[in-house]
Backbone as a printed PyTorch tensor [residue, N CA C, xyz], in Angstrom:
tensor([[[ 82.2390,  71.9490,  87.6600],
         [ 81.9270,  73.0270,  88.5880],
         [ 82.5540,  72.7300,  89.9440]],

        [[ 83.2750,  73.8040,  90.4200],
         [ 84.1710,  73.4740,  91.8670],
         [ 83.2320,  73.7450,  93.0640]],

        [[ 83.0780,  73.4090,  93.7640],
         [ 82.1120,  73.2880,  95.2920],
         [ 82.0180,  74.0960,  95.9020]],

        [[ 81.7830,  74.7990,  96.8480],
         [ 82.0190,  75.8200,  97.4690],
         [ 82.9560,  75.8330,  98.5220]],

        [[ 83.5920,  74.5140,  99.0310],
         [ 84.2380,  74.2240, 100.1150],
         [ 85.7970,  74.4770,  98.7520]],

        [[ 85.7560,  73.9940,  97.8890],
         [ 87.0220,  73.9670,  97.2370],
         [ 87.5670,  75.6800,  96.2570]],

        [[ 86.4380,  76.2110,  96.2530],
         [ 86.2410,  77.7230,  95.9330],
         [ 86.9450,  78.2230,  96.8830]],

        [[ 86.8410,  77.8090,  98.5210],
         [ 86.6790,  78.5790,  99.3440],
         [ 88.4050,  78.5180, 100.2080]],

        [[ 89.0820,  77.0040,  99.8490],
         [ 90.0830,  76.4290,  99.6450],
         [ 91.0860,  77.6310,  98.5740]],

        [[ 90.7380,  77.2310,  97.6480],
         [ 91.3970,  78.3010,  96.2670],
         [ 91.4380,  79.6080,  97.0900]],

        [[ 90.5410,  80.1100,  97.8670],
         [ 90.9800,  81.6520,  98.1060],
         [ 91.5180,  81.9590,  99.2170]],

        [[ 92.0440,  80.5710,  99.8580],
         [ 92.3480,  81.1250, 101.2910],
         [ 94.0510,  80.8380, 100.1320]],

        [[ 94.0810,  79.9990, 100.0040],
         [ 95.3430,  79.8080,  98.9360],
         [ 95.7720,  81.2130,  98.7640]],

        [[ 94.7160,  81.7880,  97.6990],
         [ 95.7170,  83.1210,  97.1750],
         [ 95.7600,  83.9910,  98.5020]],

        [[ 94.9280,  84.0960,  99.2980],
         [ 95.2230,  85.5790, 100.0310],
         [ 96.8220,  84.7440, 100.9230]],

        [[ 96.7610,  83.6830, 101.2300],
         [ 98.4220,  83.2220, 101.6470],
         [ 99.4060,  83.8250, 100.9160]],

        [[ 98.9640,  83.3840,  99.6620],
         [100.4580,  83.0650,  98.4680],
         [100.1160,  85.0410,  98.8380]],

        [[ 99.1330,  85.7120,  98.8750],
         [ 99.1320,  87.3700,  98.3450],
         [ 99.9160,  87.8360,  99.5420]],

        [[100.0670,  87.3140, 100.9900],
         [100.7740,  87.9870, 102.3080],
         [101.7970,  87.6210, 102.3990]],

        [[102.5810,  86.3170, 101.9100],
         [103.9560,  85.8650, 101.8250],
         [104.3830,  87.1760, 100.4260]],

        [[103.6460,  87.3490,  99.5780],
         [104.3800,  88.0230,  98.4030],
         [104.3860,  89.3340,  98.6450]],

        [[103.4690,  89.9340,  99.6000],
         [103.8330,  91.4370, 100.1920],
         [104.9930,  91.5950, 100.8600]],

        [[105.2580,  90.0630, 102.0420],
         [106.3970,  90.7650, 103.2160],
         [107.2570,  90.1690, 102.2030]],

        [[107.7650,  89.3660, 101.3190],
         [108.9930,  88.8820, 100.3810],
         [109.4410,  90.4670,  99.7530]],

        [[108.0470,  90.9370,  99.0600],
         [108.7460,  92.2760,  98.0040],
         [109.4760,  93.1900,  98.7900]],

        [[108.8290,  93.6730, 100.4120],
         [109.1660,  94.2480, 101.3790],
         [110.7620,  94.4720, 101.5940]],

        [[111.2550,  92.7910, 101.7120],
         [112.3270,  92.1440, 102.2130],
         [113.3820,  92.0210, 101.5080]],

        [[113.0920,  91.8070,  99.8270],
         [114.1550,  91.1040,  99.3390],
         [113.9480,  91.7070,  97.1720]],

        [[114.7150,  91.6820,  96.8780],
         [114.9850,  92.1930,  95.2230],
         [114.2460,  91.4020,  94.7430]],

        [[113.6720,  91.9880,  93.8660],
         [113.0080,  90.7160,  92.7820],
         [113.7180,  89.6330,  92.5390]],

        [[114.4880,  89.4610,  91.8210],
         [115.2590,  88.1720,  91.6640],
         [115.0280,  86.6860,  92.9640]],

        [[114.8600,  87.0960,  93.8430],
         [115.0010,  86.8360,  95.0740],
         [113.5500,  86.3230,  95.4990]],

        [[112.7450,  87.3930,  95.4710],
         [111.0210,  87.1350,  95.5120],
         [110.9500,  85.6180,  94.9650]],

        [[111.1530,  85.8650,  93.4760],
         [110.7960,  84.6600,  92.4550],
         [111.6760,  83.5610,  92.6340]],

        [[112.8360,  83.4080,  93.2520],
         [113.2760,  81.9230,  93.4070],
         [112.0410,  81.4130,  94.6270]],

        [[112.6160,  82.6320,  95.9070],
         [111.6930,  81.8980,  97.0530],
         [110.3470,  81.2180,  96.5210]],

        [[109.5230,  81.7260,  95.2360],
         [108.3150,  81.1040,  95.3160],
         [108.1290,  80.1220,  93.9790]],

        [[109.7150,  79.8040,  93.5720],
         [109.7890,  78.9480,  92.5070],
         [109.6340,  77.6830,  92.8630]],

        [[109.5380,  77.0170,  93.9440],
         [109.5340,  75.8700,  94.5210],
         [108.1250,  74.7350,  93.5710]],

        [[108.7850,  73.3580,  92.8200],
         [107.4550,  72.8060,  92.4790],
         [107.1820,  71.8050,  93.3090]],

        [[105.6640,  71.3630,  93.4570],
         [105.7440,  70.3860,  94.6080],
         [104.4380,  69.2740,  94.2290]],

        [[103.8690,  70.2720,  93.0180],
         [102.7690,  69.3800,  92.6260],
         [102.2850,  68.5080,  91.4470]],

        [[101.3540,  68.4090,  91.3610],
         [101.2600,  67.1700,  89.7140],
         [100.9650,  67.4200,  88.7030]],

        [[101.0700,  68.8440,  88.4250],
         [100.9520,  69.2840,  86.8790],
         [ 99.3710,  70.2010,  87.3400]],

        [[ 99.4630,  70.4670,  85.7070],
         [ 97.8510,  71.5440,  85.5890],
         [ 97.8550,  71.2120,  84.1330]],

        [[ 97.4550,  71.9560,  83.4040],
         [ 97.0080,  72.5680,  82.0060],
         [ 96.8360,  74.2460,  81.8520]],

        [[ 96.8010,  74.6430,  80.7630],
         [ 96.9360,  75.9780,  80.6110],
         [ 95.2070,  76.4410,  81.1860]],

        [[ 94.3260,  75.5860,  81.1110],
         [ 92.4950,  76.0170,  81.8730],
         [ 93.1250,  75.8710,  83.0270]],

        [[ 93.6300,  75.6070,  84.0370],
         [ 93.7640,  75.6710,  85.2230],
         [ 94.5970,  76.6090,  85.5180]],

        [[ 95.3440,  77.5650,  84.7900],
         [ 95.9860,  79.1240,  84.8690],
         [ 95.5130,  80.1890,  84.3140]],

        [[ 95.0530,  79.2600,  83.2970],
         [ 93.1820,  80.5030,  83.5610],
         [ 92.3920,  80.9050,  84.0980]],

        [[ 91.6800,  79.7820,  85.1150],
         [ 91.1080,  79.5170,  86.4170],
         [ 92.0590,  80.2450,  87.0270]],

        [[ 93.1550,  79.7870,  87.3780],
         [ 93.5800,  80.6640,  88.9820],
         [ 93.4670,  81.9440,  88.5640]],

        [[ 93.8270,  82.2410,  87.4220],
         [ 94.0040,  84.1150,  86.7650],
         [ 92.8370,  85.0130,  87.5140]],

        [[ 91.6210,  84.0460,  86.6870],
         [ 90.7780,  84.7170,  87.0890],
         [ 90.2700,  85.2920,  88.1790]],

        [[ 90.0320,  83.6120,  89.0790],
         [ 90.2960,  83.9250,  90.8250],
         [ 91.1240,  84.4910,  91.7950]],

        [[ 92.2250,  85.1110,  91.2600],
         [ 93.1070,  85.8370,  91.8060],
         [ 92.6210,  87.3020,  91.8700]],

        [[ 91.8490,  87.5480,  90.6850],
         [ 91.5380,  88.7780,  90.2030],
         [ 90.3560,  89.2770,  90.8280]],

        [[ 89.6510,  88.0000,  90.9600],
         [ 88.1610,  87.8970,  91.9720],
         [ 88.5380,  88.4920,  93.0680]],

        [[ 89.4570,  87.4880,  93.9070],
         [ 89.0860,  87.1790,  95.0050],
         [ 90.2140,  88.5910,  96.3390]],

        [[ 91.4320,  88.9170,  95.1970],
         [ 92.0840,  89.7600,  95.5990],
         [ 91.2690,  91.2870,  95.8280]],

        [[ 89.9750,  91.4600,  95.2440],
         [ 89.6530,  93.0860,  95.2120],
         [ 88.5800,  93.1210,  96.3150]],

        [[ 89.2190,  94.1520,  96.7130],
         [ 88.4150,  94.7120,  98.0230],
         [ 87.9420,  95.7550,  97.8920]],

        [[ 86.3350,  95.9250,  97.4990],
         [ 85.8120,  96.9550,  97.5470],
         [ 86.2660,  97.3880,  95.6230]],

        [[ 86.4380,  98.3830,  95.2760],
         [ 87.0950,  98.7990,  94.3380],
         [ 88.3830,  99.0540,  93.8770]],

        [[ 88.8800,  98.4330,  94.7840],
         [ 90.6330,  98.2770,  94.7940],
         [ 91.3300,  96.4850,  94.9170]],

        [[ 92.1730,  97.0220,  93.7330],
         [ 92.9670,  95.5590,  93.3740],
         [ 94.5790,  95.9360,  93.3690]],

        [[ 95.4650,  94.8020,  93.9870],
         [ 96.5990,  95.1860,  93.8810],
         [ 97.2560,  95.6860,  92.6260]],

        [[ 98.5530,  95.9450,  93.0100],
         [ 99.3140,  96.1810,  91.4770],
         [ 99.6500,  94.7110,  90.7420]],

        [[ 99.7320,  95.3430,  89.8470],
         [100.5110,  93.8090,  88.7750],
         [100.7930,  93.0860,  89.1650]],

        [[101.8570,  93.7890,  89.8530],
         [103.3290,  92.1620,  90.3760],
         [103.4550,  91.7270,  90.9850]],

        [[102.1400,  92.0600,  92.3610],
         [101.8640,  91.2650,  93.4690],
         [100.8420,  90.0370,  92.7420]],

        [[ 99.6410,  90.4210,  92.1410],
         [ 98.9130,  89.6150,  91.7290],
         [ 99.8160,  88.9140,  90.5830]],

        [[100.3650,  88.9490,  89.5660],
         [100.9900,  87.7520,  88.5380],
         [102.0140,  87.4770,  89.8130]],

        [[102.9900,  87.5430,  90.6180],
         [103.6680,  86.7220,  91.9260],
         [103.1520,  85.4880,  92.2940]],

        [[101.5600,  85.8920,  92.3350],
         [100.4730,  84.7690,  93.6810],
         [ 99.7870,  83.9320,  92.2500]],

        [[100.0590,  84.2350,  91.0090],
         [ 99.2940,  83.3270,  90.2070],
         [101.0000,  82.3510,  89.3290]],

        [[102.0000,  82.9860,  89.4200],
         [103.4030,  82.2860,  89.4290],
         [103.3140,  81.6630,  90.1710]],

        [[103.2810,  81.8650,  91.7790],
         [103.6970,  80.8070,  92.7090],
         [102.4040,  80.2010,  92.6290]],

        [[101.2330,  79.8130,  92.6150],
         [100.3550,  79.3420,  92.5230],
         [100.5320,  77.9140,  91.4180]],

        [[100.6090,  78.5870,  90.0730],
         [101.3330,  77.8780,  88.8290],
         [102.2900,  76.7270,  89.0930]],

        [[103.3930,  77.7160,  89.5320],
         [104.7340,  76.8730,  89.8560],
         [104.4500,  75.7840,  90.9100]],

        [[103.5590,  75.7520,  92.0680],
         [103.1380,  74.7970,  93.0900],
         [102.7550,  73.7470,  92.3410]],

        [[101.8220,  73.7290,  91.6340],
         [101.2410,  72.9230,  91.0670],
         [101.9480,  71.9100,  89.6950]],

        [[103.6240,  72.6180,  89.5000],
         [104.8260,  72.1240,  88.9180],
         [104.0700,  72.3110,  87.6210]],

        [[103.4820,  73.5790,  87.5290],
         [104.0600,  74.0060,  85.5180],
         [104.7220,  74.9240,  85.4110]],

        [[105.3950,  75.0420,  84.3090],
         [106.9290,  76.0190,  83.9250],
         [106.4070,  77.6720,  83.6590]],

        [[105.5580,  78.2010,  84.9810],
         [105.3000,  79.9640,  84.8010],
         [106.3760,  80.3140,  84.5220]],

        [[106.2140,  81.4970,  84.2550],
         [107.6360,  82.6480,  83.9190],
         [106.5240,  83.5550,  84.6600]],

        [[107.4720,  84.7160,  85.0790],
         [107.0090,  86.2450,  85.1840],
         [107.5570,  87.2450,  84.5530]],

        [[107.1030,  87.7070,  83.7910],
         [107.7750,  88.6450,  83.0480],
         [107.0790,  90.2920,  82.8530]],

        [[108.2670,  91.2860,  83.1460],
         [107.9970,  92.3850,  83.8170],
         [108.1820,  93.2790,  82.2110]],

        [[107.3970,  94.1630,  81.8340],
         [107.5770,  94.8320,  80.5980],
         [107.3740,  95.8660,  80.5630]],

        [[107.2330,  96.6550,  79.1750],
         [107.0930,  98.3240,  79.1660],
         [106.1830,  98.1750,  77.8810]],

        [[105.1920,  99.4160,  77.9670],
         [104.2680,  99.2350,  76.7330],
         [105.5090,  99.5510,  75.6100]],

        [[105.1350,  99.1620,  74.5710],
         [105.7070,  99.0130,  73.1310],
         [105.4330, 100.1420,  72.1740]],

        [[104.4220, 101.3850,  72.2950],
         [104.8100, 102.2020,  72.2320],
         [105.4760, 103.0840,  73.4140]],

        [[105.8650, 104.3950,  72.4550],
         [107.5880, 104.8540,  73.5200],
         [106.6800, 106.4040,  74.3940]],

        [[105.1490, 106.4250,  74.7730],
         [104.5770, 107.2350,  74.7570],
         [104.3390, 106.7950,  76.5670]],

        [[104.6560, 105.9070,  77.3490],
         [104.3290, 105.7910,  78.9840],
         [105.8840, 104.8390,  78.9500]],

        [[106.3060, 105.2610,  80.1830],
         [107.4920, 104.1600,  81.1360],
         [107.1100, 103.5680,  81.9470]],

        [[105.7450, 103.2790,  82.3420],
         [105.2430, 102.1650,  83.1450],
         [105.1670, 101.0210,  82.4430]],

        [[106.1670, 100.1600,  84.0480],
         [106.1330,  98.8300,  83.7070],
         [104.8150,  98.0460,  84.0310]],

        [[104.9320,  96.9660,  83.7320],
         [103.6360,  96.1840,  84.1130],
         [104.0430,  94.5610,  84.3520]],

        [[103.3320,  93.4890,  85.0080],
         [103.9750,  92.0610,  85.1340],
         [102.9300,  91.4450,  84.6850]],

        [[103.4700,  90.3080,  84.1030],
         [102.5330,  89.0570,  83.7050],
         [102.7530,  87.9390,  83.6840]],

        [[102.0580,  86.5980,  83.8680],
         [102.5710,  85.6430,  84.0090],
         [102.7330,  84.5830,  82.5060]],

        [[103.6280,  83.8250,  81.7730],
         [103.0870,  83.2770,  81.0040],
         [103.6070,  82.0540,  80.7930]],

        [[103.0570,  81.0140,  80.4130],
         [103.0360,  79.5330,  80.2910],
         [103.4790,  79.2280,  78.7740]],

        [[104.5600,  78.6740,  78.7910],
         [105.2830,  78.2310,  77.1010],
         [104.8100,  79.2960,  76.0440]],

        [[105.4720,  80.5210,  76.7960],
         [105.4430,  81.6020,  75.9850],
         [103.9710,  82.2240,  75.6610]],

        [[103.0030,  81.5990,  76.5940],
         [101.7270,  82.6700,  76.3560],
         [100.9340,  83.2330,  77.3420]],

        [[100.4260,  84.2610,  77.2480],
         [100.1020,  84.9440,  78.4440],
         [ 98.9020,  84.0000,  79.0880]],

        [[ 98.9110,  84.2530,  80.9860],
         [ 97.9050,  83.5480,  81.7160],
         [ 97.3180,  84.3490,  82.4460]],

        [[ 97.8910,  85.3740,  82.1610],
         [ 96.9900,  86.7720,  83.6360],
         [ 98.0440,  87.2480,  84.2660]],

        [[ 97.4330,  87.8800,  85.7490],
         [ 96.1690,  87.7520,  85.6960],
         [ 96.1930,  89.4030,  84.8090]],

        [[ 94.6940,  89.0750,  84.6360],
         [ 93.8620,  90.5480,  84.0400],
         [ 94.5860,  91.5840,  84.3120]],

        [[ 95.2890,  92.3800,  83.5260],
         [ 94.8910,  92.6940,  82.0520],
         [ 95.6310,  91.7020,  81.2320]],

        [[ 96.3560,  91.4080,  81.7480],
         [ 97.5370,  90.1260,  81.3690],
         [ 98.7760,  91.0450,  80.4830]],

        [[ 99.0420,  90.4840,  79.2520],
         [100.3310,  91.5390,  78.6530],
         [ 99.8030,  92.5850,  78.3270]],

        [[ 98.3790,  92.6350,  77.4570],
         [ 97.9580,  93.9160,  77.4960],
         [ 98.8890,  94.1110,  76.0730]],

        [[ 99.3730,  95.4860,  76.2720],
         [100.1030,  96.0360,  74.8250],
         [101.4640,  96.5380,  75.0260]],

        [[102.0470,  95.4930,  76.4240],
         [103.7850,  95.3920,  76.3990],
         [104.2760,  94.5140,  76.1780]],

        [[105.6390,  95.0350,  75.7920],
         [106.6760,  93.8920,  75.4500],
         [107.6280,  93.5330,  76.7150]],

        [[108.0130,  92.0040,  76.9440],
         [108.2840,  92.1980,  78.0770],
         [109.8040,  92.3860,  77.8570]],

        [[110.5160,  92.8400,  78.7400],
         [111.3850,  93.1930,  79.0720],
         [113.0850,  92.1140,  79.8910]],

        [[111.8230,  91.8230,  81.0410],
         [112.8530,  90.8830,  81.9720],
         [112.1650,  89.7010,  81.9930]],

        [[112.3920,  88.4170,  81.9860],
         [111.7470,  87.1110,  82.6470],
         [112.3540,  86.4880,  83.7780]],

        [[111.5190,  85.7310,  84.5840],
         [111.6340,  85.7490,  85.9050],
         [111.2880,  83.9830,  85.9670]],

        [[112.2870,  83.0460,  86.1690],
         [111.6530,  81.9750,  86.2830],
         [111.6390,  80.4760,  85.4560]],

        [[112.4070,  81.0240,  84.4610],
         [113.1420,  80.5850,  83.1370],
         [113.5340,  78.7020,  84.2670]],

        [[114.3730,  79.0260,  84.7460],
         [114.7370,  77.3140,  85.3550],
         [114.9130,  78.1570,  86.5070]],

        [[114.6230,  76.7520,  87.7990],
         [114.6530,  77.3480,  89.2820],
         [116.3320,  78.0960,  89.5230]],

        [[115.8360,  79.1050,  90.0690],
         [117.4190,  79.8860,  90.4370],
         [117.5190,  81.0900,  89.4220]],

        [[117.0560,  81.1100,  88.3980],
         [117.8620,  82.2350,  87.1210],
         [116.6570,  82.9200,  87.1200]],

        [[117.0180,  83.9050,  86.1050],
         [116.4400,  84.8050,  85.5150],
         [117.0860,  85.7270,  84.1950]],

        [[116.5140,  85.9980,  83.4420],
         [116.9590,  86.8440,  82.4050],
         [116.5170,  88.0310,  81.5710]],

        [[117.2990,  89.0930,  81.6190],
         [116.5780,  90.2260,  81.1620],
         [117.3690,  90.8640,  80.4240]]])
């Protein structure tokens, strides 16, 4: 069980990683977003600890009855991931039936989804974001 001082740590975290990833999308192409926040710097995790952040991202981002879109929130749980030096991807998709063209983002760890909520849901993804620092492929 995490403390309340380290709860409280974790959320000043995301609303950072969530205001660097607003003025980045603002500023610069996707491609671009995701190197800037590809940077690793830390000592590993496990796939429960990108579960954990998933969740708390999902918590801690909604205000009132409103939560960002997708690709700000899987951004702040990528760069979150990636800080902590495990191999996120972001990957941006389209549902798999041919019945909506909304895309959607998700983050996923050796090919499996981590969030946040709804996470892939019922798309296929499309582009990945994150593959080795610098690239991307879609």
């Amino acid at each position: 069980m995490k403390t309340l001082i380290e709860k409280f740590v974790l959320a000043v975290r995301i609303w950072i990683a969530y205001l660097r990833v607003v003025v980045l999308l603002n500023r610069r192409p996707l491609h671009d977003v995701v190197d800037a926040l590809s940077a690793a710097t830390g000592r590993g995790g496990t796939p429960e600890l990108a579960r954990r952040y998933s969740r708390a991202i999902h918590r801690v981002l909604r205000i009132g009855s409103k939560r960002p879109r997708c690709l700000p929130s899987a951004l702040v749980l990528f760069r979150l991931l990636r800080k902590r030096g495990l191999p996120a991807e972001l990957v941006v998709g389209l549902p798999s039936s041919p019945r909506s063209h909304i895309a959607h983002a998700w983050v996923e760890l050796d090919g499996k989804d981590v969030g946040p909520p709804p996470g892939k849901h019922d798309h296929e993804g499309i582009a990945r974001y994150g593959l080795r620092e610098g690239t991307s492929e879609i």
